[in-house]
Structures are given as structure tokens and as C-alpha cells.
DOMARNU-829984 format. One record per residue (C-alpha): residue in one letter; chain; x, y, z. Coordinates in pm, whole numbers, plus 32768, in hexadecimal, padded with zeros to 4 digits. Layout:
<pts>
(pt A; A; (X; Y; Z)) ...
</pts>
This chain:
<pts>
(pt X; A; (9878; 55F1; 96CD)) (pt X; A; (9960; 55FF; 9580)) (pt X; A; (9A78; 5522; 95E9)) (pt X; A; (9B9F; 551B; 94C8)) (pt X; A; (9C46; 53DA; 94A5)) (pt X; A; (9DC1; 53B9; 9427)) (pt X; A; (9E3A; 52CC; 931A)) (pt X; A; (9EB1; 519A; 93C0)) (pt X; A; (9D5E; 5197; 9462)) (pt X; A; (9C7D; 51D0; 9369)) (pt X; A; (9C77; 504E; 92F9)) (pt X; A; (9B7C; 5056; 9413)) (pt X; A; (9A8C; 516F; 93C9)) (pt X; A; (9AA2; 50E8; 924D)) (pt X; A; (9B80; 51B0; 91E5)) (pt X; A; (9AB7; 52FC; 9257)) (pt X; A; (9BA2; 541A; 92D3)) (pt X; A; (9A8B; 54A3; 9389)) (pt X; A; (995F; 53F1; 9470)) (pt X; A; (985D; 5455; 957E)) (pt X; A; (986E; 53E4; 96CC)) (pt X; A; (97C1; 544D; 980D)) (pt X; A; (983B; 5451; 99A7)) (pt X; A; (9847; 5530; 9ABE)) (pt X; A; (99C0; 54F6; 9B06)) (pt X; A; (9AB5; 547C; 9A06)) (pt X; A; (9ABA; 532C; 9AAD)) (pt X; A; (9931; 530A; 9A6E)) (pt X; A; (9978; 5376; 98F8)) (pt X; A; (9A7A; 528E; 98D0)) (pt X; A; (99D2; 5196; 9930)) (pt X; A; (98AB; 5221; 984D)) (pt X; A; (998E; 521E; 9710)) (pt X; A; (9A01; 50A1; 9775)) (pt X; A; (988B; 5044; 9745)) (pt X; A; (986C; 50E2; 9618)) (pt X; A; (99A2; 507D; 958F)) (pt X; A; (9A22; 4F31; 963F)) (pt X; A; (9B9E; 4F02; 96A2)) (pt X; A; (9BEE; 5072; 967A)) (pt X; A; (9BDA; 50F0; 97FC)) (pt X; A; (9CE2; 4FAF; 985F)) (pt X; A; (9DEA; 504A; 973B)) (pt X; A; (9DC2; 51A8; 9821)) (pt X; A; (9DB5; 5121; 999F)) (pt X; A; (9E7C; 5008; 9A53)) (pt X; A; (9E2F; 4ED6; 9B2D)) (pt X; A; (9E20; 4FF1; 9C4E)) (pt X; A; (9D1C; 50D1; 9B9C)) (pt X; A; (9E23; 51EA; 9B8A)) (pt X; A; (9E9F; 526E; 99FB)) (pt X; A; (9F6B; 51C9; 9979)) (pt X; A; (A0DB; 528F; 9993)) (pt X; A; (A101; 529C; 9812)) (pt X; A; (9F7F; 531D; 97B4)) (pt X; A; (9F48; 54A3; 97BD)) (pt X; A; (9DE3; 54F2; 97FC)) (pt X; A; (9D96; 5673; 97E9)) (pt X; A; (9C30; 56F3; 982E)) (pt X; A; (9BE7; 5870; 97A7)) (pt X; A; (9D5B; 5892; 9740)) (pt X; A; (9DF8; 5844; 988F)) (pt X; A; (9EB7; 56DE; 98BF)) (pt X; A; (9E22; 562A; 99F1)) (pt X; A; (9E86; 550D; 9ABD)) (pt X; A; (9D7F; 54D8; 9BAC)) (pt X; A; (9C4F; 5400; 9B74)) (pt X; A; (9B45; 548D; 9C72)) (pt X; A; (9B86; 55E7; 9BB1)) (pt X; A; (9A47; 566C; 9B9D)) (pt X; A; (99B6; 56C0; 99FC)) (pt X; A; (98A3; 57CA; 997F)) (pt X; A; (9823; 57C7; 984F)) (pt X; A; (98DA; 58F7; 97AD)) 
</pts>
């Protein structure tokens, strides 16, 4: 899946503002992108695996806050 990073994180996709990652829910994607990309998932998601309350994470346009939220490949 197309996953669009913001600025301040793109210091850890190498300064790409888009990269490709791959899960079934956004956790497993997440967690995808952090082995692609080290360091990025723990700048998203706390010491209690819940998002962080400052990050926005939106999947197909809508803002979402839950990490078991289920993803299809649009």
C-alpha cells in the first residue's frame, strides 16, 4: 500500500514523501513500514502501543485512531 509520509518524518524514509508498505490492519503495516524504515513506527505509537496523541494518521481520507482498524488495498 502507498503510505505518504510527512516532513518531520521523512529523515527516516530518506527523505521520500511517499513509500510502500504492506499489513492487514494498520498495526501490521506499521509495524511493516518500521522494518522498512527503522525508528519511524516508535515517532507514531507510545510505550502502550496506542498513537501517539499529537500524530494524525488518516487512511483513504478519514483520520483514524485505532490500531486493529482493518486496511484494503484501495
Amino acid at each position: 500500500m502507498k503510505v505518504l509520509i510527512p516532513t518531520p518524518l521523512r529523515s527516516y524514509t530518506g527523505e521520500r514523501h511517499e513509500v510502500q508498505a504492506d499489513g492487514a490492519t494498520l498495526a501490521e503495516l506499521l509495524c511493516d513500514l518500521d522494518r522498512r524504515h527503522p525508528g519511524i513506527r516508535f515517532r507514531m505509537i507510545d510505550e502502550q502501543d496506542a498513537i501517539r496523541r499529537h500524530i494524525r494518521i488518516f487512511v483513504n481520507g478519514d483520520q483514524v485512531r485505532r490500531l486493529d482498524l482493518p486496511l484494503r488495498a484501495s
